[in-house]
N, C-alpha and C positions, 0 to 999 in steps of 0.2 A: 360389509360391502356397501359403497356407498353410489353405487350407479343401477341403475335397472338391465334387463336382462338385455334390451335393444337400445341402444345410442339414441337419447334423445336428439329430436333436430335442434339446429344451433350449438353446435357440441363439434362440431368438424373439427375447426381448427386449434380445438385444445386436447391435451391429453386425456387415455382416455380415465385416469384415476386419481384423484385426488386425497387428501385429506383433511379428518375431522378432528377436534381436540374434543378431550370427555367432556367436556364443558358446555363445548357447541354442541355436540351429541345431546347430550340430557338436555338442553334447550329447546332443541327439535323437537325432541320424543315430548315435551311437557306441550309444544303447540301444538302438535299431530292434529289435533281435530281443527283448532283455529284455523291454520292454514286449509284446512278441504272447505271447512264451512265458509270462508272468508271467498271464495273461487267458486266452490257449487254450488252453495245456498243449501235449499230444504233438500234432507237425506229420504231415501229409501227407507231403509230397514237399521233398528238400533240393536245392538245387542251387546253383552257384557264387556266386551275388549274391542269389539270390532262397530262401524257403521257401515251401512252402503249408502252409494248413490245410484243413479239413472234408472231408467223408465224399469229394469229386470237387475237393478239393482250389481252393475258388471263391474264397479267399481266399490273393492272390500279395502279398507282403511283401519288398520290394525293401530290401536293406541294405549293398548295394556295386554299386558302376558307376557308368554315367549317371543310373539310377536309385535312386541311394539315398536312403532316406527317404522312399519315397513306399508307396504300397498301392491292391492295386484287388481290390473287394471284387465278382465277377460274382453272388453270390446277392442280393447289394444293390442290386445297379446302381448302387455311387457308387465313386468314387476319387478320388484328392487325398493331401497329406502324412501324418505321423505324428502331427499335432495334429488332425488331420480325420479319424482312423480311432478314437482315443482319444475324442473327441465322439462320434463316431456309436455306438461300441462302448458308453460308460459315459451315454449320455445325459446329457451334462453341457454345460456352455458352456463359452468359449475359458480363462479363467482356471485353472478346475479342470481341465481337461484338460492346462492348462503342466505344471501343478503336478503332477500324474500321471506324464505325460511324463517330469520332469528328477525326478524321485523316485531316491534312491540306492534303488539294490538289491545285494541279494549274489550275489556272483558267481558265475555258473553256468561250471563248467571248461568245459564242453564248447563252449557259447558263446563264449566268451572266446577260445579256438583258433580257432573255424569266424571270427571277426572278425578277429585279426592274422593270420590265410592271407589273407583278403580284402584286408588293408591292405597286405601283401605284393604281390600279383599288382594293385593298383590303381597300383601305383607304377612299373609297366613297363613304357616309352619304348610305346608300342603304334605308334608309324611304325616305329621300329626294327625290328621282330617281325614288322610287315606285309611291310618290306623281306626281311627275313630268309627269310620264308616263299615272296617272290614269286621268290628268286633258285632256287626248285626249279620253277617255276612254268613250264607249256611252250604252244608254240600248239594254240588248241584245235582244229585238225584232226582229224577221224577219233577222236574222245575224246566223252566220256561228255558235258562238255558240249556240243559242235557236237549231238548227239542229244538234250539239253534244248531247247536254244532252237531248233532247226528243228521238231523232231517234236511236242515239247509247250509251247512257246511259239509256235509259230509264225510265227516270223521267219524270212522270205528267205532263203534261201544267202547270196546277193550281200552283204546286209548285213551277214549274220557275217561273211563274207570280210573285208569292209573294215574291221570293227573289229578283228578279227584281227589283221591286217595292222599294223594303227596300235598295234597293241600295248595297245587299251583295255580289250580282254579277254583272260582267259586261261582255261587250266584249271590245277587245281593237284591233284595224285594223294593227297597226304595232306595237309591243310588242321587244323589244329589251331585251336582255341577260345583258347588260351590255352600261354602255354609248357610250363603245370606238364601240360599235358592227355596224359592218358595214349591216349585213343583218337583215333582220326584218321578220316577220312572224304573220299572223292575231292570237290571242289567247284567250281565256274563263279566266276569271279572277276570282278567293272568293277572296275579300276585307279581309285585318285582319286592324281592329281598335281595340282600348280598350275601357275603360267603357266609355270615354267622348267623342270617336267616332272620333278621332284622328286617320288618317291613320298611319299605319306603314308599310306595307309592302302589298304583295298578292301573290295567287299560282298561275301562270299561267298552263295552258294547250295550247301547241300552234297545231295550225289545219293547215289541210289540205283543200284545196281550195274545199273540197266536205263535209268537216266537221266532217269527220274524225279525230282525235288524229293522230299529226304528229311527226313522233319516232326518238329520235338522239337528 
């Protein structure tokens, strides 16, 4: 999708959708940061795929993961791509907004690093690392999860029992984000396998030392 969720101003009198070629695409997603930093200067808050900007940080700028290239703007109430943040930002239409967009710029060192770590860590097998992580992974009996989901989710014993049991949940004591992750956090795990019960991945929930959902 290449517009945000509300019709940038300056947008009236053209259609409301255009397109990209993969080419412009992967061009954008590789400036993602250039273009915000080039427009808002010093960020908020940095974090692995994502930065913010403004004073509470309303503005999140996705530039690695599932979400890259995308932005959501909560003081705006719009979200949508990097040609939809450039419209809304520069009040311009789709044209000059490409042209914005795929604009050479000079290279910012520090930029440049915080993007090949990203293209780094986007390239790693993540079933692999799931599996990796699950084989520390124990039942959650008498653990921080069974005290998430009976005490503060409210689920049955009986049912955790069963999914216990079947091996579709666990807990895992130190749950890592990401290989390169230096800090760890205890967390509740659903297992996803397919039909032949081959791990691929899982959801974490990571807790609080009282078994609480720990937020951030």
């Amino acid at each position: 999708m290449d517009n945000t969720s509300n019709r940038p101003t300056g947008a009236e009198a053209e259609p409301a959708r255009f397109g990209l070629t993969d080419e412009e695409r992967r061009r954008i997603c590789d400036r993602t940061l250039d273009i915000v930093v080039e427009r808002r200067g010093q960020l908020t808050v940095k974090a692995r795929t994502y930065w913010r900007w403004g004073k509470k940080g309303g503005l999140k700028v996705n530039f690695a993961g599932e979400y890259a290239r995308t932005f959501y703007d909560w003081d705006g109430e719009i979200h949508g791509d990097m040609i939809g943040w450039v419209r809304h930002e520069y009040g311009c239409g789709f044209h000059e907004a490409k042209q914005i967009a795929l604009k050479e710029r000079a290279p910012d060192p520090y930029v440049a690093k915080v993007k090949a770590k990203a293209a780094v860590e986007d390239a790693v097998d993540k079933s692999a690392f799931a599996r990796q992580q699950l084989a520390n992974a124990r039942p959650i009996l008498n653990t921080l999860a069974a005290k998430y989901l009976i005490d503060y989710r409210g689920i049955p014993a009986e049912i955790v029992h069963a999914l216990d049991t079947a091996g579709v949940i666990r807990f895992l004591p130190n749950h890592k984000t990401h290989p390169s992750s230096v800090y760890t956090s205890p967390a509740f795990v659903l297992v996803a396998s397919d039909l032949k019960d081959k791990v691929h991945g899982f959801q974490a929930v990571r807790l609080q030392r009282t078994g609480q959902k720990r937020e951030g």
